[in-house]
mmCIF file of the N, C-alpha and C atoms, coordinates in Angstrom:
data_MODEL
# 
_entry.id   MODEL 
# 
loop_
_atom_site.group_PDB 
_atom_site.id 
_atom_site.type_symbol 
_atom_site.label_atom_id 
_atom_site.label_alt_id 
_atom_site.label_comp_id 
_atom_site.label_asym_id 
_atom_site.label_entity_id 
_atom_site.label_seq_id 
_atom_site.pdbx_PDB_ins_code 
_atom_site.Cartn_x 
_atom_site.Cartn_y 
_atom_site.Cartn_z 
_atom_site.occupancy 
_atom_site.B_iso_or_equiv 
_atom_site.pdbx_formal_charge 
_atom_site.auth_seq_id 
_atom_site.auth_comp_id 
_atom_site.auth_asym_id 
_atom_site.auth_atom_id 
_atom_site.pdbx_PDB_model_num 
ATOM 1   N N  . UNK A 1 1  ? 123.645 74.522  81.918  1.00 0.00 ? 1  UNK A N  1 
ATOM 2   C CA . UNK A 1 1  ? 124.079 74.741  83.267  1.00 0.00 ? 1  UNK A CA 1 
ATOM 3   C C  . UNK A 1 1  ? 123.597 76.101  83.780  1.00 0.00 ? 1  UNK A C  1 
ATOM 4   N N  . UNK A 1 2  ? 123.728 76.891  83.056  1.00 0.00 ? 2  UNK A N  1 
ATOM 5   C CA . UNK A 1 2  ? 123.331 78.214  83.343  1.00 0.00 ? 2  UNK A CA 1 
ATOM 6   C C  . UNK A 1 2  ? 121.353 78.295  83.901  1.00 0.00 ? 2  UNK A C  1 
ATOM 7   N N  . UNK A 1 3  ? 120.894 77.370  83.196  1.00 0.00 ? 3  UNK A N  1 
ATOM 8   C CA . UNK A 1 3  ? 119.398 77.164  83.582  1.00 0.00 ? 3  UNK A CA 1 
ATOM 9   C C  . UNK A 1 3  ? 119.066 77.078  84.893  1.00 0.00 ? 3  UNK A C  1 
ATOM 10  N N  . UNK A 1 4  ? 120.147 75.730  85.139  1.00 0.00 ? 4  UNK A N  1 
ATOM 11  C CA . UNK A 1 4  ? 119.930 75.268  86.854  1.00 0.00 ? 4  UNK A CA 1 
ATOM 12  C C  . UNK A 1 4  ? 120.530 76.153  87.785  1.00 0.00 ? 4  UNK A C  1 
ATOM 13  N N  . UNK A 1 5  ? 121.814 76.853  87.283  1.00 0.00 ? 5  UNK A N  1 
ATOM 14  C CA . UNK A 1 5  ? 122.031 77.704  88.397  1.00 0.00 ? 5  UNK A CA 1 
ATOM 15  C C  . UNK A 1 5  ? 120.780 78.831  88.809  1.00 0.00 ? 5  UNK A C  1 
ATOM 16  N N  . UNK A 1 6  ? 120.385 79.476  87.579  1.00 0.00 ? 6  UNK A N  1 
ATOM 17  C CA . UNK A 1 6  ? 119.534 80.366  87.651  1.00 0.00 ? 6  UNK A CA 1 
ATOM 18  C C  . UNK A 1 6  ? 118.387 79.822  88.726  1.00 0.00 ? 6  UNK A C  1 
ATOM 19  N N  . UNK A 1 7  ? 117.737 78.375  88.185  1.00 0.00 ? 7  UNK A N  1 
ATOM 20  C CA . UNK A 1 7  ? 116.811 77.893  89.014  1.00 0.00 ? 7  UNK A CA 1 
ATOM 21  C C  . UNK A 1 7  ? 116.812 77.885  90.565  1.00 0.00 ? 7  UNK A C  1 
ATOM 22  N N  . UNK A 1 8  ? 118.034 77.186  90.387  1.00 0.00 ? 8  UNK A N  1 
ATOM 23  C CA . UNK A 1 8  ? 118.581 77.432  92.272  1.00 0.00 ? 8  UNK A CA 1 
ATOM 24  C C  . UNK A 1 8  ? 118.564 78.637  92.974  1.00 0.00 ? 8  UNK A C  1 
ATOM 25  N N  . UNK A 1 9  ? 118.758 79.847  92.178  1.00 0.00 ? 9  UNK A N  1 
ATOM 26  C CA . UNK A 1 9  ? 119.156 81.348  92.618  1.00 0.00 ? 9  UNK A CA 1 
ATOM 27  C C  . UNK A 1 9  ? 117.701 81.525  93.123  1.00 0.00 ? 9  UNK A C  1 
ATOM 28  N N  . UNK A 1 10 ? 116.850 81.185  92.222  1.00 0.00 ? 10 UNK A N  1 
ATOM 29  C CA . UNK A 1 10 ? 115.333 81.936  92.369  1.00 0.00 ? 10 UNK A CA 1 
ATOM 30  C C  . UNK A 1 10 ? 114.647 81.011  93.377  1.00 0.00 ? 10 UNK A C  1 
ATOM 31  N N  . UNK A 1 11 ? 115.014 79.545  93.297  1.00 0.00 ? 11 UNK A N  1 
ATOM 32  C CA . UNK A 1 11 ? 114.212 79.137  94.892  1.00 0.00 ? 11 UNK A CA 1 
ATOM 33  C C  . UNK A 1 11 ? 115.030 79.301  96.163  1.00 0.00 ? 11 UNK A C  1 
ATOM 34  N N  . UNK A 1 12 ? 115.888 79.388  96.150  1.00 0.00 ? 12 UNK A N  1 
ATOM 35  C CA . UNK A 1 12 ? 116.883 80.128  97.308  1.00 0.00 ? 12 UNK A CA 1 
ATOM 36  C C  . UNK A 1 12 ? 116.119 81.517  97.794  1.00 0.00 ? 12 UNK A C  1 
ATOM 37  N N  . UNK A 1 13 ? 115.537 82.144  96.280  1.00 0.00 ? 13 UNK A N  1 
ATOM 38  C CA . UNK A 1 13 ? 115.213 83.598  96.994  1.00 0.00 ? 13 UNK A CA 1 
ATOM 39  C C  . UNK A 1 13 ? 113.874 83.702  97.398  1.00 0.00 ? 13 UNK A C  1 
ATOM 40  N N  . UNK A 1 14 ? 113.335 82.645  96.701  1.00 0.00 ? 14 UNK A N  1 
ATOM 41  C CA . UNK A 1 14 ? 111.731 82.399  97.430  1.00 0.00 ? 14 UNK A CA 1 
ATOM 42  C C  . UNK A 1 14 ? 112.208 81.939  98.866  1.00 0.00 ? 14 UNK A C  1 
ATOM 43  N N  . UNK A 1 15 ? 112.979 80.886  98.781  1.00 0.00 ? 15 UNK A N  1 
ATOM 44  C CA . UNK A 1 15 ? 112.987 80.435  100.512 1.00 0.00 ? 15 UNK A CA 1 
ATOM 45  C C  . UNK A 1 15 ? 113.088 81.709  101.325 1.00 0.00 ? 15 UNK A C  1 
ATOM 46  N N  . UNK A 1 16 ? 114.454 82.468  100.980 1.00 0.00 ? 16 UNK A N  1 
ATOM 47  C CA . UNK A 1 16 ? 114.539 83.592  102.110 1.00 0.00 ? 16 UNK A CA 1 
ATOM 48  C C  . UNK A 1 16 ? 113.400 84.253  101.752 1.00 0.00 ? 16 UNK A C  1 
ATOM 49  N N  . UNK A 1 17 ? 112.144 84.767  101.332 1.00 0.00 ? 17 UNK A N  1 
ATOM 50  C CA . UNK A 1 17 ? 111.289 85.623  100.825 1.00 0.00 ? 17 UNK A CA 1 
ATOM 51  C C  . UNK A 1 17 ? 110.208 84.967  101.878 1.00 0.00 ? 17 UNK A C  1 
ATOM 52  N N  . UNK A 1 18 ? 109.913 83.768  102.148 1.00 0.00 ? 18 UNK A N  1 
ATOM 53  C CA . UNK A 1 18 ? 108.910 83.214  102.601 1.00 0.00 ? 18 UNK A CA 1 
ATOM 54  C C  . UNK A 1 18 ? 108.920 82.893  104.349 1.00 0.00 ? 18 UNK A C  1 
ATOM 55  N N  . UNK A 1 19 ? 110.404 82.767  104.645 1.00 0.00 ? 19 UNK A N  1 
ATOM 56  C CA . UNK A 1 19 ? 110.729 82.594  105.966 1.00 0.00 ? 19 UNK A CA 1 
ATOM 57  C C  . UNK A 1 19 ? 110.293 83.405  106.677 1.00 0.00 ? 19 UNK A C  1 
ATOM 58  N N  . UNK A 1 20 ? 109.360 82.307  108.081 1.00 0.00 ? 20 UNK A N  1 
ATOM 59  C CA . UNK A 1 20 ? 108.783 83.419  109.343 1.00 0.00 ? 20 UNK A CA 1 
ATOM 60  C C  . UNK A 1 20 ? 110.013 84.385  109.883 1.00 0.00 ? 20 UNK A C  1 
ATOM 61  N N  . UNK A 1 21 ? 109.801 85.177  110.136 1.00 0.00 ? 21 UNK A N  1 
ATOM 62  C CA . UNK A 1 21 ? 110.458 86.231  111.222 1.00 0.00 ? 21 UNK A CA 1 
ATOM 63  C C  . UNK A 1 21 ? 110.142 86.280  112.644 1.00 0.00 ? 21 UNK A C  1 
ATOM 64  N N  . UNK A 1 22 ? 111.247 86.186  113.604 1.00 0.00 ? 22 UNK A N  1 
ATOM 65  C CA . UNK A 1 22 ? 111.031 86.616  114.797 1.00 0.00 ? 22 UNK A CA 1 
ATOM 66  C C  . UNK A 1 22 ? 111.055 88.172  115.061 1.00 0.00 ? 22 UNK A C  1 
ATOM 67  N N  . UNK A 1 23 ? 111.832 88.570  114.200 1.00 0.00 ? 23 UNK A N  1 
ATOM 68  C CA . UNK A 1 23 ? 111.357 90.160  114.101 1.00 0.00 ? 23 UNK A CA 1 
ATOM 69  C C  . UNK A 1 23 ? 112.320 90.697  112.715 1.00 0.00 ? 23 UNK A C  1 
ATOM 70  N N  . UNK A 1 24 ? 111.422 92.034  112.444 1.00 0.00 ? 24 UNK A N  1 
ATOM 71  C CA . UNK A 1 24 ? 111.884 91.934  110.514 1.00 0.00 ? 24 UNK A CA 1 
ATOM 72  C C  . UNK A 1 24 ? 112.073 93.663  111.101 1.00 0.00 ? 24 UNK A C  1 
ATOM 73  N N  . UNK A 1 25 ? 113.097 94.295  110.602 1.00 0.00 ? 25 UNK A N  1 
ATOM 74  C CA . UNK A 1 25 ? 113.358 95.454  110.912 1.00 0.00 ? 25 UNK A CA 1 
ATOM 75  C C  . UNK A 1 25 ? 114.119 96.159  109.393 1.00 0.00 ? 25 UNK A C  1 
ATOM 76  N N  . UNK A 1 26 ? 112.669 96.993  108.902 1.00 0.00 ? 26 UNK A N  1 
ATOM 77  C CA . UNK A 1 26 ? 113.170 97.321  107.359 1.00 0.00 ? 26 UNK A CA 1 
ATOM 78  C C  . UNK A 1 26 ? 113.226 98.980  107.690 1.00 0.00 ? 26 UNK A C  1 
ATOM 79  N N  . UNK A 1 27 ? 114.329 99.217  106.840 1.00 0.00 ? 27 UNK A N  1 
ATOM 80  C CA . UNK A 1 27 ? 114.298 100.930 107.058 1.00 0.00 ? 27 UNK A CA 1 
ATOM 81  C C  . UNK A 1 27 ? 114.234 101.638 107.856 1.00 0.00 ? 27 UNK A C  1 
ATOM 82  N N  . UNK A 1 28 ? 114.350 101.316 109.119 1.00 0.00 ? 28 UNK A N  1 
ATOM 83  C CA . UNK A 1 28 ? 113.788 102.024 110.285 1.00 0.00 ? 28 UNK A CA 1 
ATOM 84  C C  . UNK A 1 28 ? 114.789 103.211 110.585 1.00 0.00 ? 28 UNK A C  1 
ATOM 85  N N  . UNK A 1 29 ? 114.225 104.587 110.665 1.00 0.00 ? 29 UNK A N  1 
ATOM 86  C CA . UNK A 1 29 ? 115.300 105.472 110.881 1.00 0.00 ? 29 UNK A CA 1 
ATOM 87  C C  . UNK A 1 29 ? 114.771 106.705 112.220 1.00 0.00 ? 29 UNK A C  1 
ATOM 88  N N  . UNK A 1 30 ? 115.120 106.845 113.336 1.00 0.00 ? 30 UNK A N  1 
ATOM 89  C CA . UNK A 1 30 ? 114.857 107.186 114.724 1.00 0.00 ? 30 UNK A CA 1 
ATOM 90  C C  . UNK A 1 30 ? 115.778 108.798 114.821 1.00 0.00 ? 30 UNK A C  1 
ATOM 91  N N  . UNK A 1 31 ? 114.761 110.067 115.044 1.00 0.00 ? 31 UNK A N  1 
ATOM 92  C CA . UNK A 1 31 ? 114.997 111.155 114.998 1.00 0.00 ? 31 UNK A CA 1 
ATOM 93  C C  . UNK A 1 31 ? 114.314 111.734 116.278 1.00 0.00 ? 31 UNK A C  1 
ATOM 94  N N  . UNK A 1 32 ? 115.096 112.680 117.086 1.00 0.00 ? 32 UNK A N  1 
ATOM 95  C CA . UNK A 1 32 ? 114.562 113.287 118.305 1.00 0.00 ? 32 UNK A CA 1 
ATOM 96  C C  . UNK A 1 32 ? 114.800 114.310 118.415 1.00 0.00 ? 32 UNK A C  1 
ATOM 97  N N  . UNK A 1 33 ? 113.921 115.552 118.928 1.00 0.00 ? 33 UNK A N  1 
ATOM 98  C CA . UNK A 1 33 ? 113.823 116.390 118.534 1.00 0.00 ? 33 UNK A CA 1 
ATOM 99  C C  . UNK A 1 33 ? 113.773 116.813 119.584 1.00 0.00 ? 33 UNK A C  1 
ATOM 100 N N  . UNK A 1 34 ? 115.138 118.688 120.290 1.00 0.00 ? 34 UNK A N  1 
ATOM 101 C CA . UNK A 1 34 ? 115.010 119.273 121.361 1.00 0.00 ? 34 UNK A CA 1 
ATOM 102 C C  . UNK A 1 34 ? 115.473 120.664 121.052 1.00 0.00 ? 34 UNK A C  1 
ATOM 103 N N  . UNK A 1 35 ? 116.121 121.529 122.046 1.00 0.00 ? 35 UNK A N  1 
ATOM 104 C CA . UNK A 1 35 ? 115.903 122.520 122.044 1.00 0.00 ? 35 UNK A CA 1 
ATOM 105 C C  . UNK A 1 35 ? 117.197 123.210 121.328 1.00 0.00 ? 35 UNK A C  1 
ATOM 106 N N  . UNK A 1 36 ? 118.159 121.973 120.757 1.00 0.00 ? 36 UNK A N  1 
ATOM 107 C CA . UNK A 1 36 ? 119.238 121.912 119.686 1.00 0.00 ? 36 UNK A CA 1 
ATOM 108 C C  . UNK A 1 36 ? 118.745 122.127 118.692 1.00 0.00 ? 36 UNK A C  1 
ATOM 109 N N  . UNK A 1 37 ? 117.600 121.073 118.383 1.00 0.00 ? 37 UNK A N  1 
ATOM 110 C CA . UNK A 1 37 ? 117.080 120.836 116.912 1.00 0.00 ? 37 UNK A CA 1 
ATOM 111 C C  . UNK A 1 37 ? 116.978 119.388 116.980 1.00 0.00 ? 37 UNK A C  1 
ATOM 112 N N  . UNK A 1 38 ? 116.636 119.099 115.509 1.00 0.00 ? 38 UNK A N  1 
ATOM 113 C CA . UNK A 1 38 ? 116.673 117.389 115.148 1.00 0.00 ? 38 UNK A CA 1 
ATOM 114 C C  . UNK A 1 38 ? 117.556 116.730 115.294 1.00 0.00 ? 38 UNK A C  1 
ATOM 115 N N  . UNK A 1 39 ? 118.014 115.799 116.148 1.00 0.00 ? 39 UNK A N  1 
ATOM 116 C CA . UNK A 1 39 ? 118.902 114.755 116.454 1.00 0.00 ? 39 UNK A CA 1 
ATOM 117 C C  . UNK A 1 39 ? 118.805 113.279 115.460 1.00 0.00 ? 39 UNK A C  1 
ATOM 118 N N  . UNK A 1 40 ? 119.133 112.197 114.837 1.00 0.00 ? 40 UNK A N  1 
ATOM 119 C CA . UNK A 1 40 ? 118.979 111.745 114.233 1.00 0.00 ? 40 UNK A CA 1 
ATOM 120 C C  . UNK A 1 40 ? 119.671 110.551 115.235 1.00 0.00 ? 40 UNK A C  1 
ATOM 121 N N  . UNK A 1 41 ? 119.637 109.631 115.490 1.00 0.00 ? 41 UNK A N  1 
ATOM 122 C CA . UNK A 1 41 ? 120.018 108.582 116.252 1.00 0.00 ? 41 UNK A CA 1 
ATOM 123 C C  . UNK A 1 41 ? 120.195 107.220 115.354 1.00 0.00 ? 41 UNK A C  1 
ATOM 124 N N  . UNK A 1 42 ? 119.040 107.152 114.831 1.00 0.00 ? 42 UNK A N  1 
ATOM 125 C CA . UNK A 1 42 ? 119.038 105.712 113.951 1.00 0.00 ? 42 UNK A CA 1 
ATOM 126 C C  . UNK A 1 42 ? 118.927 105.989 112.664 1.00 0.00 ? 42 UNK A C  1 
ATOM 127 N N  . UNK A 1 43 ? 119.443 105.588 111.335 1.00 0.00 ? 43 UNK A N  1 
ATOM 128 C CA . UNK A 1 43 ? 119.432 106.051 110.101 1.00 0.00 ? 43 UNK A CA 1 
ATOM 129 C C  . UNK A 1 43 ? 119.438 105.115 109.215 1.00 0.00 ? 43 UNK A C  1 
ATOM 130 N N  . UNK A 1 44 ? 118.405 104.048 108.507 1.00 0.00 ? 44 UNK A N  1 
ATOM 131 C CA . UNK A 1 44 ? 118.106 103.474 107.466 1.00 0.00 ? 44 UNK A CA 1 
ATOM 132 C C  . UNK A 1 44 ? 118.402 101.910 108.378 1.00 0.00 ? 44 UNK A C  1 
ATOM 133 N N  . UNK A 1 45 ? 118.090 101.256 109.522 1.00 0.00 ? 45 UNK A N  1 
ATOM 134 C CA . UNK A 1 45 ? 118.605 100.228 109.993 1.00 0.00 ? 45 UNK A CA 1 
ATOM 135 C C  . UNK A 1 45 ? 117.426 99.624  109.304 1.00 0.00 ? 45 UNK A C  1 
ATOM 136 N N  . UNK A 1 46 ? 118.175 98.089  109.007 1.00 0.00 ? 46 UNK A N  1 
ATOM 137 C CA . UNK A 1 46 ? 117.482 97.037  108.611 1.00 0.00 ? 46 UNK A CA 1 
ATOM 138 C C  . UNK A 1 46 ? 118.212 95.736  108.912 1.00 0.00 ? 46 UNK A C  1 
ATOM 139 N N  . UNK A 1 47 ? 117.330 94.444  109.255 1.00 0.00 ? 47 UNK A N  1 
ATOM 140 C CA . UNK A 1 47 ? 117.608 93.636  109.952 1.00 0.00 ? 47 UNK A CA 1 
ATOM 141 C C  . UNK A 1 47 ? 116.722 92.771  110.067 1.00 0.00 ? 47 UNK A C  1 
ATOM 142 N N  . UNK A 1 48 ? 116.661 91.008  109.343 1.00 0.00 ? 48 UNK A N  1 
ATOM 143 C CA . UNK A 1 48 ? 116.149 89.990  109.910 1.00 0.00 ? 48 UNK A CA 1 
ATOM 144 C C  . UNK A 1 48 ? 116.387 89.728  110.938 1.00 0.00 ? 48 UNK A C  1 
ATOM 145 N N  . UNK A 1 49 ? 115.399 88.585  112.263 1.00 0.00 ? 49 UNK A N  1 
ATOM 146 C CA . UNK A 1 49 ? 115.813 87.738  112.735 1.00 0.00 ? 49 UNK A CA 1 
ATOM 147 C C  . UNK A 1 49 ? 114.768 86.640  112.648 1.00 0.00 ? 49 UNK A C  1 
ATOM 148 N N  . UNK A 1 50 ? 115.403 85.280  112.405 1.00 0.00 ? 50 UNK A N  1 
ATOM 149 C CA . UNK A 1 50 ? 114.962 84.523  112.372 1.00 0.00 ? 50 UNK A CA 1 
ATOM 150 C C  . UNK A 1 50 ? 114.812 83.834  114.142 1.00 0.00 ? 50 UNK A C  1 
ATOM 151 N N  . UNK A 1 51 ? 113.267 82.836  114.099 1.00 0.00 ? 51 UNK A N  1 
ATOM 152 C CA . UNK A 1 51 ? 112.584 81.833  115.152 1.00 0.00 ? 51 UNK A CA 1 
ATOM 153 C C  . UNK A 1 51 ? 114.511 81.556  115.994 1.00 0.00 ? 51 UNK A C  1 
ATOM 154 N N  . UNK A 1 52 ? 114.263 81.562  117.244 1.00 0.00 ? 52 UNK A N  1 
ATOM 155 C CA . UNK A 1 52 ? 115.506 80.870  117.359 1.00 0.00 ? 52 UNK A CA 1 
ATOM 156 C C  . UNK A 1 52 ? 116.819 81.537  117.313 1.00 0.00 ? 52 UNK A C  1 
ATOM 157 N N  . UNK A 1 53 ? 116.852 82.552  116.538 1.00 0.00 ? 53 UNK A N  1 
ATOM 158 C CA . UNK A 1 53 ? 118.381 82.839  116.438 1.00 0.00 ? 53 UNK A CA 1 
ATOM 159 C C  . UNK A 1 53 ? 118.215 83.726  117.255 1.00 0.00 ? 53 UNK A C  1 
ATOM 160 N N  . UNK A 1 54 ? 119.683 84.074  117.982 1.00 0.00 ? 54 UNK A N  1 
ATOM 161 C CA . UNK A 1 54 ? 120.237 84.538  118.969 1.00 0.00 ? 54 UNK A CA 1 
ATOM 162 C C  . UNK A 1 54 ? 121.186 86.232  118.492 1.00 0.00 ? 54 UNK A C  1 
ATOM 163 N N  . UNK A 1 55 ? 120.643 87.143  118.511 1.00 0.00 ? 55 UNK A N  1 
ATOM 164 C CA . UNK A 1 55 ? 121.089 88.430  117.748 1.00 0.00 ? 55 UNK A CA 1 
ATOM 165 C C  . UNK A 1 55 ? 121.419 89.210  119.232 1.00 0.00 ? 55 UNK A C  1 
ATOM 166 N N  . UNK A 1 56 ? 123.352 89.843  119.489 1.00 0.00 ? 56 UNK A N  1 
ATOM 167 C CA . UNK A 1 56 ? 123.971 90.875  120.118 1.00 0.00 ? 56 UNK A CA 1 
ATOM 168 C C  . UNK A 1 56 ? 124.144 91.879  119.444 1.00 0.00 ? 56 UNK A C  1 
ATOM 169 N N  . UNK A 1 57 ? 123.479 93.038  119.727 1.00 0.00 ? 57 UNK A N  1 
ATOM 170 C CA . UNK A 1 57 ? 123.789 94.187  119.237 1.00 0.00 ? 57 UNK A CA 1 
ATOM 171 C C  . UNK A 1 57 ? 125.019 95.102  120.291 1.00 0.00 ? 57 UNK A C  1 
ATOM 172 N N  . UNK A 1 58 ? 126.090 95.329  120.126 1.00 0.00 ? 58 UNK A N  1 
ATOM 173 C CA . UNK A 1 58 ? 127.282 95.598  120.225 1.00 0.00 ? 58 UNK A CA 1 
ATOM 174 C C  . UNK A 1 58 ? 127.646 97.472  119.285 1.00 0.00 ? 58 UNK A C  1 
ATOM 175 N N  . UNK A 1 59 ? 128.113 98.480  120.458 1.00 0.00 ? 59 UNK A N  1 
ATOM 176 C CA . UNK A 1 59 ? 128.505 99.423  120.160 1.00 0.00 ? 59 UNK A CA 1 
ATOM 177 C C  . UNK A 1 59 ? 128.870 100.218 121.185 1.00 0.00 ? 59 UNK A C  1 
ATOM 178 N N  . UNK A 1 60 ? 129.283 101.364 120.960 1.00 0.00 ? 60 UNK A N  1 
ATOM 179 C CA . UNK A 1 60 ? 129.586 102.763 121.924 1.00 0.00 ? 60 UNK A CA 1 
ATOM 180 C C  . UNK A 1 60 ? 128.529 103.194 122.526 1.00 0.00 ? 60 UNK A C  1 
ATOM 181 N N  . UNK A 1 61 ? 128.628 103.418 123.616 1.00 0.00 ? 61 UNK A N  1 
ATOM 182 C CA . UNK A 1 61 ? 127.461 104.493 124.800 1.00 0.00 ? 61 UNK A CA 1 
ATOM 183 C C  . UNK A 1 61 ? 127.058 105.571 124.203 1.00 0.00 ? 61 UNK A C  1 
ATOM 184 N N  . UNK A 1 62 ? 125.776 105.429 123.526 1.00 0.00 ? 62 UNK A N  1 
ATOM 185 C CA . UNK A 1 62 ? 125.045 106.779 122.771 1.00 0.00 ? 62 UNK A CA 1 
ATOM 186 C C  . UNK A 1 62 ? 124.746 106.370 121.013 1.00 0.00 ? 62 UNK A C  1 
ATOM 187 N N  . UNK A 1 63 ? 125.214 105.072 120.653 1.00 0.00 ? 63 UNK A N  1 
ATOM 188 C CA . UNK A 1 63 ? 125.268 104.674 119.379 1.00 0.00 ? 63 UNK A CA 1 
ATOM 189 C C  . UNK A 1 63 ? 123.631 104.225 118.743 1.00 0.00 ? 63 UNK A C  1 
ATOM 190 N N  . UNK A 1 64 ? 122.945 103.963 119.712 1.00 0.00 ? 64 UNK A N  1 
ATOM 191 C CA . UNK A 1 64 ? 121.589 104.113 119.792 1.00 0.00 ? 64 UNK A CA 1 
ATOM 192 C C  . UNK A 1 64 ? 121.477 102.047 119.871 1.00 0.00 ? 64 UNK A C  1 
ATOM 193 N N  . UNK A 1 65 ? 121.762 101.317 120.457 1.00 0.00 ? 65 UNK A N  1 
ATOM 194 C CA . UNK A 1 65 ? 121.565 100.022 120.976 1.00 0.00 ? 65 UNK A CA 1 
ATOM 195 C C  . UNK A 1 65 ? 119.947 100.278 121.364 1.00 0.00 ? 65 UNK A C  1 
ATOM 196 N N  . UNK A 1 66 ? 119.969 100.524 122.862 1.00 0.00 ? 66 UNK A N  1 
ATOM 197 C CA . UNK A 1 66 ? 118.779 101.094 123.603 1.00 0.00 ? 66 UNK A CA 1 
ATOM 198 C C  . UNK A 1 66 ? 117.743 101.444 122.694 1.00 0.00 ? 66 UNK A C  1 
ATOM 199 N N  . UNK A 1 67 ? 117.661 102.520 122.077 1.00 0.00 ? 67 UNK A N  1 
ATOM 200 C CA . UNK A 1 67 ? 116.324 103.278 121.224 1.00 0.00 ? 67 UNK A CA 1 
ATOM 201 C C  . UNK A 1 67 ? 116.232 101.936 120.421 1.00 0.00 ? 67 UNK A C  1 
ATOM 202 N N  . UNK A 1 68 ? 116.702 101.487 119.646 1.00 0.00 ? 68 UNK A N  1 
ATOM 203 C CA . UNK A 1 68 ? 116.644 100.316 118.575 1.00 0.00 ? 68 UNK A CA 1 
ATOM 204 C C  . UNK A 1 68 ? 115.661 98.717  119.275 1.00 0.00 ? 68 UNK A C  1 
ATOM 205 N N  . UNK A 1 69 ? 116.397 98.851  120.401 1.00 0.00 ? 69 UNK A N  1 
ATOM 206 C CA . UNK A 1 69 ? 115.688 98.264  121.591 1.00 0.00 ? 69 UNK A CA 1 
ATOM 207 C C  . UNK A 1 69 ? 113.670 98.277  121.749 1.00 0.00 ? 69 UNK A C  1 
ATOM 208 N N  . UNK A 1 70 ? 113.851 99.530  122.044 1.00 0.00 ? 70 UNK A N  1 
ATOM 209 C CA . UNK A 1 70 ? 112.533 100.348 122.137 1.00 0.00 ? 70 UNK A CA 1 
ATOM 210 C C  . UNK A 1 70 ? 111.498 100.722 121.455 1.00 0.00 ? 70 UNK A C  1 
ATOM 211 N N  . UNK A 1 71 ? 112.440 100.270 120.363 1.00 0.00 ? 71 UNK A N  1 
ATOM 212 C CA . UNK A 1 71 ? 111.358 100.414 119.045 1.00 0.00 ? 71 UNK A CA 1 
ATOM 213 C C  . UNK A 1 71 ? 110.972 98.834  118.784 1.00 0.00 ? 71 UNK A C  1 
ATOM 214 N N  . UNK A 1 72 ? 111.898 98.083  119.080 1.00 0.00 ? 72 UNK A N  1 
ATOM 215 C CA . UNK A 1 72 ? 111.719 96.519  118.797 1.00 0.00 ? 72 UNK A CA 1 
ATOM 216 C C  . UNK A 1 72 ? 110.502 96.057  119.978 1.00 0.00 ? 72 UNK A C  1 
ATOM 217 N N  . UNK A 1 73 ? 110.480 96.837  121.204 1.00 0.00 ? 73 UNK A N  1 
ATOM 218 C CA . UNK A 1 73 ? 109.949 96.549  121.901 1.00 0.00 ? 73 UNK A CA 1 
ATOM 219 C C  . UNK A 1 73 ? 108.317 96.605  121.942 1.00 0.00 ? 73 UNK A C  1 
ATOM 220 N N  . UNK A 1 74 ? 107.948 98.143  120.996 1.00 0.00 ? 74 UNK A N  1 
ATOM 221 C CA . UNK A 1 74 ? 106.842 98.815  121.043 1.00 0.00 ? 74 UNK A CA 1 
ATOM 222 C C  . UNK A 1 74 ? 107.139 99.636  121.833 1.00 0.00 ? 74 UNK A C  1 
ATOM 223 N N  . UNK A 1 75 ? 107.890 99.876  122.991 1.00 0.00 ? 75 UNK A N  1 
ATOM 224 C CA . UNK A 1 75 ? 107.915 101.113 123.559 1.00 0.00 ? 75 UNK A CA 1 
ATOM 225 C C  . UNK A 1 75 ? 108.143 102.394 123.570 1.00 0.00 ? 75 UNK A C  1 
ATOM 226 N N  . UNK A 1 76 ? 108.368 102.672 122.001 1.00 0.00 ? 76 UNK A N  1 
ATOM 227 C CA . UNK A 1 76 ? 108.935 104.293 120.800 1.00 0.00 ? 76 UNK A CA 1 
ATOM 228 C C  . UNK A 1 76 ? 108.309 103.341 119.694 1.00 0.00 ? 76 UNK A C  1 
ATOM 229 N N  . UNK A 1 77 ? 108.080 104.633 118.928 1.00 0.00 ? 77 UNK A N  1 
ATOM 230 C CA . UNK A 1 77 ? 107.690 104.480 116.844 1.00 0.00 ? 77 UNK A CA 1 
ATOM 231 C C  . UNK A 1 77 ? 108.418 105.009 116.412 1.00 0.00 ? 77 UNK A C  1 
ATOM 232 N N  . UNK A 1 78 ? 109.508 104.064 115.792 1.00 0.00 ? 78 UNK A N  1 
ATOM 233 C CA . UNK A 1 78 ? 110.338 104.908 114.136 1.00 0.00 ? 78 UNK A CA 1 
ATOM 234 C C  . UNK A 1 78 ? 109.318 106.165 113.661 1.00 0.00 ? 78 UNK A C  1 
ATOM 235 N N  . UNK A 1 79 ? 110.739 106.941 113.439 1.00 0.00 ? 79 UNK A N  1 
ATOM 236 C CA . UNK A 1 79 ? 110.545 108.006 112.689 1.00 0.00 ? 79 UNK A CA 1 
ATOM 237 C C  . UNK A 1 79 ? 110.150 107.565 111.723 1.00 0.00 ? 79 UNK A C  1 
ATOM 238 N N  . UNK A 1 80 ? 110.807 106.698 110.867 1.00 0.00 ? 80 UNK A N  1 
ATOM 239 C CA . UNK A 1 80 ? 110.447 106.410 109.422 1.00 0.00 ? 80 UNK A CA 1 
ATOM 240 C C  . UNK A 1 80 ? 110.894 104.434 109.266 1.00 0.00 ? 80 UNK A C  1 
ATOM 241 N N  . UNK A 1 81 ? 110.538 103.527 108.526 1.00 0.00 ? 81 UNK A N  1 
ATOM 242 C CA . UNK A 1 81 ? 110.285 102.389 108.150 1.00 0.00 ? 81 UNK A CA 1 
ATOM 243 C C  . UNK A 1 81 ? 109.346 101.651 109.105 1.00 0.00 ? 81 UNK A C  1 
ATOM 244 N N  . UNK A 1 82 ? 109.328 100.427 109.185 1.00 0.00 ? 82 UNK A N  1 
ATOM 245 C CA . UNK A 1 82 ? 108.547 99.643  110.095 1.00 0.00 ? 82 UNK A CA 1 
ATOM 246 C C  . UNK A 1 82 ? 109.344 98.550  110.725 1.00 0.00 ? 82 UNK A C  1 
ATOM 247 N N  . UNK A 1 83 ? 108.883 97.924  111.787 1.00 0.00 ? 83 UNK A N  1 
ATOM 248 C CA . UNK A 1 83 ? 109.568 96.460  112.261 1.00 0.00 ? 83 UNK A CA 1 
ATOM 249 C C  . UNK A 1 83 ? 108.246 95.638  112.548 1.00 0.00 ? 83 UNK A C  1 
# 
């Protein structure tokens, strides 16, 4: 029994491993820089979305929604990971 579970675990993780992305958001961490110093806004975000699915991003005024936005958009480049 222990065989097949294992088996199942590992094509389960190929499936999620192989699935298209409507947008793949690994590590991405968003830093801005003024006459304070370094501001840090976004910090290690990561995030599938799959063809089709429907993703609300939900928070406080200044939580960085928008920039996260902007980077999804092409319209800003992460400080650091990729999407």
């Amino acid at each position: 029994m222990t065989t097949m579970a294992t088996t199942l675990a590992k094509a389960a993780q190929d499936t999620l491993d192989t699935t298209a992305h409507a947008a793949r958001i690994e590590h991405v961490s968003k830093s801005f820089s003024g006459p304070a110093g370094t501001q840090l806004v976004l910090d290690d975000i990561s995030l599938d979305v799959a063809p089709g699915e429907f993703v609300t991003l939900l928070g406080a005024s200044g939580c960085g929604k928008s920039t996260l936005l902007n980077l999804v958009a092409g319209l800003d480049r992460p400080t650091a990971g990729s999407i």
